[in-house]
TIDREN-309812 format. One record per residue (C-alpha): x, y, z; residue in one letter; residue number from 0. Coordinates in Angstrom, 1 decimal. Layout:
> xx/yy/zz/residuo/num
> X/Y/Z/A/NUM
...
This chain:
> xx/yy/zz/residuo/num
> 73.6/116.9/117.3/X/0
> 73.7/119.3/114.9/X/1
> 70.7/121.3/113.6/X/2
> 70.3/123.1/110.1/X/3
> 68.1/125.7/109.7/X/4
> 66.2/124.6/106.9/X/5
> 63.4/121.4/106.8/X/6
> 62.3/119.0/103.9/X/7
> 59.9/120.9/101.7/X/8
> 61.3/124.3/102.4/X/9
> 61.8/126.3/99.1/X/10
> 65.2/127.3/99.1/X/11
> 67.5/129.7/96.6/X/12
> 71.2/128.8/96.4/X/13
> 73.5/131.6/97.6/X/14
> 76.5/130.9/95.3/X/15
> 78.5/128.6/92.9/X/16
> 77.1/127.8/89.5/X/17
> 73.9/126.9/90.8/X/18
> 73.8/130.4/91.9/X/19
> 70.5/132.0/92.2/X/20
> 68.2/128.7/91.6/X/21
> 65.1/128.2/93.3/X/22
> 64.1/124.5/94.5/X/23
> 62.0/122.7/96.8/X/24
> 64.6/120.7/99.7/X/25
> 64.0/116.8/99.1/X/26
> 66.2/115.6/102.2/X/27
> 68.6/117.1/104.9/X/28
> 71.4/115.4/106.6/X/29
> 72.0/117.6/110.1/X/30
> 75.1/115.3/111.0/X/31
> 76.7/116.3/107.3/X/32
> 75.7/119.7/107.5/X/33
> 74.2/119.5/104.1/X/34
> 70.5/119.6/102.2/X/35
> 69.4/118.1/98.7/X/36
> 67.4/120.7/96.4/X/37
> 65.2/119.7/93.7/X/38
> 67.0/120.6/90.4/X/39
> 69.9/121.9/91.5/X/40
> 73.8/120.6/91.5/X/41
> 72.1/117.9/89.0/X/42
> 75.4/115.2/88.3/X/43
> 75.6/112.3/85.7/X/44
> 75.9/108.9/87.7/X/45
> 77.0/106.1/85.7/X/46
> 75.0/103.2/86.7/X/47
> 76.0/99.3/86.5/X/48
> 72.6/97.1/85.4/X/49
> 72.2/95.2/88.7/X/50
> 69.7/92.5/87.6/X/51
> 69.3/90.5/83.8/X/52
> 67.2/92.6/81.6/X/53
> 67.8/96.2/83.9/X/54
> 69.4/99.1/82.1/X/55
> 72.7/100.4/83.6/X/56
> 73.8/103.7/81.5/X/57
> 73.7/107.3/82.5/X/58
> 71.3/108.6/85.0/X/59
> 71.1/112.7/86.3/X/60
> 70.5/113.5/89.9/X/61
> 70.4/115.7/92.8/X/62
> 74.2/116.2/94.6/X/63
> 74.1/117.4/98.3/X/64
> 74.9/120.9/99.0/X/65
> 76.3/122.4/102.3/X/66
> 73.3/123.7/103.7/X/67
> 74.9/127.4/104.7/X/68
> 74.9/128.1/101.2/X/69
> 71.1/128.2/100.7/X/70
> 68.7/130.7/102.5/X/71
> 64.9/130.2/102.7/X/72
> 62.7/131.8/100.5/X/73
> 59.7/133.5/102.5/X/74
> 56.1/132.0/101.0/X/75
> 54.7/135.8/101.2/X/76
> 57.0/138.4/100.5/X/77
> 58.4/136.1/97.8/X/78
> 62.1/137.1/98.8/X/79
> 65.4/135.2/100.3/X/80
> 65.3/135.8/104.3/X/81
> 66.5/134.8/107.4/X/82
> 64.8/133.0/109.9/X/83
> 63.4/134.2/113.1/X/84
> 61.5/132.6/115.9/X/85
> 58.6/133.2/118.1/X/86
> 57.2/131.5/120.7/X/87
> 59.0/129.3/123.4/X/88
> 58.7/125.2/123.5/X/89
> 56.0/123.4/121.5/X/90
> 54.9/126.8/120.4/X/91
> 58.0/127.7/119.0/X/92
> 57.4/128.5/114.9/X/93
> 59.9/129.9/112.5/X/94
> 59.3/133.4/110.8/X/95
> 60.2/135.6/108.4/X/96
> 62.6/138.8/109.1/X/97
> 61.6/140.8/106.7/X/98
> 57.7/140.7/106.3/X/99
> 57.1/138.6/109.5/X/100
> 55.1/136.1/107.9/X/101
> 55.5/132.2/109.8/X/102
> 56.5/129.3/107.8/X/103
> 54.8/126.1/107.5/X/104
């Protein structure tokens, strides 16, 4: 099992690549694949085959998965991209801030 450091609905900025310095909100994270899906960022152009009579096929934009080691968790106080600490030990556990010290959600 692997584990990624970030959870859905964690605003994230990307780190690098030409989505470099873009803020989003994570829609879904895949632990096994290592990678995360940010709202509005690494937007593609599907091309999309009508599947029933009378459904529109044509281009559609979405969200492409990005590895998630090239984000980094924005902290909901200090406003700035941080790592994450942790405090407490089992169920108590909760994930904070290293640079103010404030705890996620």
């Amino acid at each position: 099992m692997n584990k990624v450091h970030v959870k859905t609905g964690d605003t994230v900025v990307v780190l690098n690549g030409k989505n470099r310095g873009k803020q989003g909100k994570v829609m879904q994270v895949a632990p096994a694949e290592g990678k995360v899906i940010v709202e509005g960022v690494n937007v593609v152009t599907k091309h999309v085959k009508p599947r029933k009579m009378g459904e529109a096929g044509g281009l559609v934009k979405a969200e492409s998965a990005l590895y998630a080691d090239k984000v980094q968790l924005v902290c909901p106080k200090c406003n700035q991209p941080t790592r994450v600490g942790h405090e407490g030990t089992g169920k108590d556990k909760k994930r904070v801030c290293k640079k103010c010290g404030a705890q996620f959600e």
